[in-house]
C-alpha positions in Angstrom: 6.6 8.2 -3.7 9.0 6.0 -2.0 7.9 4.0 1.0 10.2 2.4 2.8 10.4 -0.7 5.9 12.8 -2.4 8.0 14.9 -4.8 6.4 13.9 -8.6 7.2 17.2 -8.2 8.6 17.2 -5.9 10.9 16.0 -6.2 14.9 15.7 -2.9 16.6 15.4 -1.8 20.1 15.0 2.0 22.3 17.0 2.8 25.1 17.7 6.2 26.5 15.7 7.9 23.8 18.4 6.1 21.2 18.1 3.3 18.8 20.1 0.4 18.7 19.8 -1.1 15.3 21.0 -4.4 14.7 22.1 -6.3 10.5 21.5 -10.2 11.4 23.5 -10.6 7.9 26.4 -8.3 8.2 26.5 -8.9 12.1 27.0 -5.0 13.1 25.3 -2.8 15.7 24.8 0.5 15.2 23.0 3.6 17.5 21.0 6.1 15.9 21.4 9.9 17.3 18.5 11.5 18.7 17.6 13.3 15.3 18.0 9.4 13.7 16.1 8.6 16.3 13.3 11.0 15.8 13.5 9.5 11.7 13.5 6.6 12.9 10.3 6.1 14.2 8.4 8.6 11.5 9.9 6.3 9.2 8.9 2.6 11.0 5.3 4.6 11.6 4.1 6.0 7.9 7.3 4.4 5.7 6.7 7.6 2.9 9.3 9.8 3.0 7.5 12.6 2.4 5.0 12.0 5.2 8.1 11.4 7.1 9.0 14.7 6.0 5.8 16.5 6.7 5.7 14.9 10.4 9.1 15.8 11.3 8.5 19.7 10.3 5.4 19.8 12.2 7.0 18.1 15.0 10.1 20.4 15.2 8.0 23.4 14.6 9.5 24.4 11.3 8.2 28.1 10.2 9.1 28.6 7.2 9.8 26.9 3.8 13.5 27.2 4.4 13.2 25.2 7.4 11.2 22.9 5.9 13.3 22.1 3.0 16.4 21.6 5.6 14.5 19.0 7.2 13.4 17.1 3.9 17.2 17.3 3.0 18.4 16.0 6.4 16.1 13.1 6.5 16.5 12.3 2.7 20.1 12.2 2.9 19.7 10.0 6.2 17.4 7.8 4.4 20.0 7.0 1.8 22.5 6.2 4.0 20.0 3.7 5.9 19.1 2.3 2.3 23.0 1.8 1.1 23.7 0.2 4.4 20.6 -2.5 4.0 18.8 -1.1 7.2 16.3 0.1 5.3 14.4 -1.3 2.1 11.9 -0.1 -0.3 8.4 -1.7 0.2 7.8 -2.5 -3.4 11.1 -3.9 -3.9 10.5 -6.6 -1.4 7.0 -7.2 -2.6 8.1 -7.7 -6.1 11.3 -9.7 -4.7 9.1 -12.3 -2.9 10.1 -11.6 0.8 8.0 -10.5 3.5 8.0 -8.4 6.4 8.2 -9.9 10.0 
């Protein structure tokens, strides 16, 4: 199972029911939708992306399998994209790696 964390890098703050993320290293602001939003803090709160997954579907009300599989596909393909961009990092890779959380 992956479990994920913020990047040492990263300072976050809510506003308007939006996140406003912030890469100390690459110097660039970016605003998370309210379904990134909604990821967001699953993700920040259990950091396993299939708890994540489970959270969001009970959350959202999803009813079926089909709904539940668009939501694990959503938020998988949003964690990527968080992951390529250095937002987010793997816990065990920063374990191994020496660094620690703030």
């Amino acid at each position: 199972m992956m479990k994920w964390m913020v990047s040492p890098n990263v300072v976050w703050t809510e506003s308007g029911g939006e996140i406003q993320l912030y890469d100390t290293s690459a110097g660039e602001f970016q605003t998370l939708n309210q379904s990134g939003t909604a990821i967001w803090h699953k993700l920040v709160n259990l950091g396993e992306q299939d708890a994540v997954v489970s959270a969001l579907a009970e959350q959202f009300g999803a009813q079926d399998d089909h709904q539940r599989r668009l939501i694990s596909a959503d938020t998988d393909v949003f964690v990527r994209r968080l992951a390529e961009q250095g937002l987010i990092v793997e816990q065990a890779a920063v374990a191994e790696g020496g660094a620690r959380p703030t």
